[in-house]
C-alpha positions as CSV (number, residue, x, y, z in Angstrom):
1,X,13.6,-57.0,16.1
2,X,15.2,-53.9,15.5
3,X,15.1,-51.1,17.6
4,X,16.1,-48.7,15.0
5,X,12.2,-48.7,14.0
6,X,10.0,-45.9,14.1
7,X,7.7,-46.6,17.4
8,X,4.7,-47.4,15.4
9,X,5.9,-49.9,13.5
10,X,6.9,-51.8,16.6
11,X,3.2,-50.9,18.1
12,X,1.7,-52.7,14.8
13,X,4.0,-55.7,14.7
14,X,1.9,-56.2,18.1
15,X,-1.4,-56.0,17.4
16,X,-2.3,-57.8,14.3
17,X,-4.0,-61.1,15.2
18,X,-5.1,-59.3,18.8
19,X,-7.0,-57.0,16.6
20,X,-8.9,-59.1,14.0
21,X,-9.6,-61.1,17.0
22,X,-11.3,-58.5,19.1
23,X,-13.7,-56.8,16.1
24,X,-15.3,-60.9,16.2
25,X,-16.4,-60.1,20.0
26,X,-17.1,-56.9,19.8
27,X,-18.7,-57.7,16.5
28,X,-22.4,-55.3,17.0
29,X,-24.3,-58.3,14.9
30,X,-23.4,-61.0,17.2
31,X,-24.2,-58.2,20.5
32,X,-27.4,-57.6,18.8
33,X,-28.3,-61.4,18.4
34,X,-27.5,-62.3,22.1
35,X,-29.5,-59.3,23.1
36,X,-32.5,-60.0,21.1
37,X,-32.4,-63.7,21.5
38,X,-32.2,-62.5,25.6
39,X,-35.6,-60.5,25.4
40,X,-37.2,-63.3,24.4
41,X,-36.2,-65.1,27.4
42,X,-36.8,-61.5,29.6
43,X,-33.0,-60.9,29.5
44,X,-32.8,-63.5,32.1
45,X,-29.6,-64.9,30.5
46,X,-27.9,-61.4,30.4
47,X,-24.9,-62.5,32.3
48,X,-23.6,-65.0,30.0
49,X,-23.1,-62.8,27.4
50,X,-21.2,-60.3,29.8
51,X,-19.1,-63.4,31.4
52,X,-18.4,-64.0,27.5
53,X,-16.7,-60.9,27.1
54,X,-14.8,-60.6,30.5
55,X,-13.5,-63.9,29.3
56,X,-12.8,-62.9,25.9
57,X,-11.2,-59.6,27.3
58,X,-8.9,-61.9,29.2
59,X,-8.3,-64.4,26.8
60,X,-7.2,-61.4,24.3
61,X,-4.8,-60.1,27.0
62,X,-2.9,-62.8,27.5
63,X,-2.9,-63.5,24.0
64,X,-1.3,-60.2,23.3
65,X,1.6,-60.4,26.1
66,X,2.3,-63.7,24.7
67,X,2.9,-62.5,21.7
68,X,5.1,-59.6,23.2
69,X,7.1,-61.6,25.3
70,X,7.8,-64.4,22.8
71,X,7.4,-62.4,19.7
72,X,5.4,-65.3,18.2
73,X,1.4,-65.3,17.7
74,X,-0.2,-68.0,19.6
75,X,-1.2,-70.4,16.4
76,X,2.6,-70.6,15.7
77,X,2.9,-71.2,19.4
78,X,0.3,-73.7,19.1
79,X,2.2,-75.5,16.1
80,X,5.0,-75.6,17.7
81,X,4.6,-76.9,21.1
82,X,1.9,-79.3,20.7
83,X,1.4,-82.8,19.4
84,X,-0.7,-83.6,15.8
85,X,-3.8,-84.7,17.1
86,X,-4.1,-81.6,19.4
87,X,-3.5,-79.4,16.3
88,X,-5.9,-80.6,14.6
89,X,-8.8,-80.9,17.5
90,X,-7.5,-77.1,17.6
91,X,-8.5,-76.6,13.9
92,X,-11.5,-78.2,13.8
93,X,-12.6,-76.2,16.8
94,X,-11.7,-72.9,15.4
95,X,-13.9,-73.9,12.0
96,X,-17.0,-74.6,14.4
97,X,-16.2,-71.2,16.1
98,X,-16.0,-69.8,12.8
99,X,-19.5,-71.5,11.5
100,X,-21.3,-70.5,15.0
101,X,-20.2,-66.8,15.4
102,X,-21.4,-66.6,11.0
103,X,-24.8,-68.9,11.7
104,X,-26.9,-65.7,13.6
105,X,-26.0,-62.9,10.4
């Protein structure tokens, strides 16, 4: 890293992945499915699409100082530290994550 960069460029390196990340929570198509899929049930089931976020929110911050602190994004992380089979249980949860978040639009 070289601290001869212009402060912005630094601020960037930083929130890449954090950012393409947080536009799927805060995507206003998946909001608007829980929401109308909680009026049918008399928005009884509110609160698990605010303890979604909250855990998304957290999940995203430690994501992010991760990434700081290590200067590595946390699928290279991932790669790096753990065994095959765990990688790929990792992939083929991040595809059904993928397919469920893309089912409701």
């Amino acid at each position: 890293v070289n601290s001869q960069d212009p402060a912005w460029k630094r601020f960037l390196r930083h929130i890449g992945p954090g950012f393409m990340v947080s536009l799927a929570y805060l995507d206003p198509g998946n909001l608007e499915t829980d929401l109308q899929a909680g009026a049918n049930h008399r928005y009884e089931l509110l609160w698990v699409i605010l303890i979604g976020l909250v855990f998304a929110l957290i999940i995203q911050s430690l994501s992010a100082n991760l990434g700081v602190v290590t200067g590595r994004h946390l699928a290279e992380l991932c790669k790096s530290e753990y065994p095959v089979w765990v990688k790929i249980c990792l992939w083929l949860l991040a595809e059904v994550a993928v397919i469920a978040a893309d089912i409701p639009e």
